[in-house]
C-alpha positions in Angstrom: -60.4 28.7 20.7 -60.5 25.9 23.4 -59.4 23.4 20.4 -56.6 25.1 19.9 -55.8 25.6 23.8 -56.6 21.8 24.3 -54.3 21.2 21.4 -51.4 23.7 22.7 -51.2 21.5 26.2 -51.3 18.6 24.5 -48.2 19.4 22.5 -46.2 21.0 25.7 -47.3 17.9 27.8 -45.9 15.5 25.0 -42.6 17.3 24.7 -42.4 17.7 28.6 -42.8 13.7 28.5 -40.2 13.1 25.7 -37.5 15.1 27.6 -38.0 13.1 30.7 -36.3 10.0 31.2 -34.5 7.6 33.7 -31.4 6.0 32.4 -29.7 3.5 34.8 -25.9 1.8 34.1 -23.5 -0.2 35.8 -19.7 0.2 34.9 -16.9 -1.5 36.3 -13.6 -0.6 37.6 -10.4 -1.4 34.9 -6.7 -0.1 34.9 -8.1 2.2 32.0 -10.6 3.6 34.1 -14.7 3.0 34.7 -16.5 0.8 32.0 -19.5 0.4 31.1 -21.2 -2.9 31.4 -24.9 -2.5 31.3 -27.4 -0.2 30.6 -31.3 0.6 30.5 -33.4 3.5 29.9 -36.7 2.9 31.5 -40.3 2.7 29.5 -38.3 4.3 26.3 -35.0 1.6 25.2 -34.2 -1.8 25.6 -31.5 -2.5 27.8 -27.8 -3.0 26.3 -25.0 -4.9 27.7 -21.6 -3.4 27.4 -18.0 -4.7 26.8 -16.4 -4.4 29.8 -13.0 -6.3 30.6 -11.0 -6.8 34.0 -8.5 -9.6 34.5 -8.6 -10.9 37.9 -7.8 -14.0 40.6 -10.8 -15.8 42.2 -9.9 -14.1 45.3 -9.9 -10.5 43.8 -12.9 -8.0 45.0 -14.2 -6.2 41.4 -15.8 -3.1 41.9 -19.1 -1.0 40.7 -20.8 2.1 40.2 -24.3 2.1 39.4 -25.4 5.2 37.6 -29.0 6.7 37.7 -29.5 9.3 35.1 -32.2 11.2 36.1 -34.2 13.1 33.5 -37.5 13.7 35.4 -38.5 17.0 37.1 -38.5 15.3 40.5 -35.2 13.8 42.8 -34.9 9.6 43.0 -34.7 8.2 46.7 -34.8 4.9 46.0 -32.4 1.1 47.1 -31.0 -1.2 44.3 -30.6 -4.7 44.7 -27.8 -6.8 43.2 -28.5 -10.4 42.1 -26.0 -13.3 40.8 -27.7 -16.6 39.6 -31.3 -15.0 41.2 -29.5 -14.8 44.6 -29.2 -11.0 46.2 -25.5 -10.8 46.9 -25.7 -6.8 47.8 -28.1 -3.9 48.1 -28.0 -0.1 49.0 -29.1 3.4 48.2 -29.2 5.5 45.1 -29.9 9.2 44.8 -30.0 11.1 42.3 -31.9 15.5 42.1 -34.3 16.1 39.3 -32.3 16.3 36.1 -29.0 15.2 37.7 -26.7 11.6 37.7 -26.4 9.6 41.2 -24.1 7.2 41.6 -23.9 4.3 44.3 -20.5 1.7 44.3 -20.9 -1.7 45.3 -18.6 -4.5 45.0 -18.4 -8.7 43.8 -15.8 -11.1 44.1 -14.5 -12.3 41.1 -15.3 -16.3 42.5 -19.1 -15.3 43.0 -19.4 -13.8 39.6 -17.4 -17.0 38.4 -19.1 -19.2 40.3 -21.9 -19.4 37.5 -19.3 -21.6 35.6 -18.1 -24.2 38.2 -15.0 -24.8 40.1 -11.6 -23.1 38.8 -10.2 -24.9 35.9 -6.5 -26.4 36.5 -5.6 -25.7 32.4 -4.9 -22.3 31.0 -6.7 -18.9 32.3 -9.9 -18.6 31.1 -12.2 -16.1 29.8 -15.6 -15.9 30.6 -18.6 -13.2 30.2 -19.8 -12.9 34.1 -23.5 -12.1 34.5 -25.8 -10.2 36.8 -28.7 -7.9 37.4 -29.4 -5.0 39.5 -33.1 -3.5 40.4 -33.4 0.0 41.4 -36.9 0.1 43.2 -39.7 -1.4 40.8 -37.8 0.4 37.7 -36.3 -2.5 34.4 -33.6 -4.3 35.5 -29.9 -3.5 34.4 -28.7 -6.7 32.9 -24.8 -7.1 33.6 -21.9 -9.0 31.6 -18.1 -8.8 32.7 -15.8 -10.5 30.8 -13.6 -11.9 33.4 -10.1 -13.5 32.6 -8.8 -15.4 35.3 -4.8 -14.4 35.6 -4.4 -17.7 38.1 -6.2 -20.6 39.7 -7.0 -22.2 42.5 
């Protein structure tokens, strides 16, 4: 009878620990709408970049949403950091109740996320995959690519 008790938990505390799960994403802001351009699950899926597009001017200010997913039984309180080239470039909070979504918007100008690639060419507008990372508390990072297309120089 206690094998069988013993062996009841175990299967409830396994499905319990499938169904729980932290997601986190980052999507920027298009014309078309939000876009996903990074996400993560922590401890259960490797992280995947998305395919996110904006054209913009060196000058222009892109903004971001950071997503947390939040699967477990319990809330998230936690701060994100932002980092370009290893360098934190913004930081704030993220909340998010037990099995609900947070969100948290932060935003990067196109020359820092363009900086990675050197001074504004004078030929044609470019196009080039932007990079980043964000950390929410001590969870796997969210790796980040934007394409960017630069609509003028200088």
């Amino acid at each position: 009878m206690v094998a069988i008790v013993a062996a009841a938990l175990f299967v409830v505390v396994l499905s319990a620990d499938a169904t729980m799960n932290r997601t986190y994403s980052v999507q920027v802001e298009t014309p078309e709408g939000w876009r996903e351009a990074g996400t993560t699950a922590s401890n259960y899926e490797p992280y995947r970049v998305g395919s996110a597009e904006v054209s913009a001017n060196r000058s222009d200010t892109l903004r971001f949403r950071l997503l947390a997913d939040n699967g477990f039984l319990w809330p998230l309180d936690d701060t994100y950091r932002v980092y370009v080239n290893g360098i934190e470039v913004a930081s704030g909070d993220i909340d998010a109740g037990a099995r609900s979504v947070g969100e948290a918007e932060f935003t990067l100008t196109a020359e820092r996320l363009l900086s990675q690639f050197g001074p504004a060419s004078k030929e044609a507008p470019q196009f080039m995959y932007a990079s980043f990372e964000v950390r929410v508390g001590n969870e796997v990072p969210v790796y980040v690519n934007v394409g960017i297309r630069e609509v003028s120089q200088g």
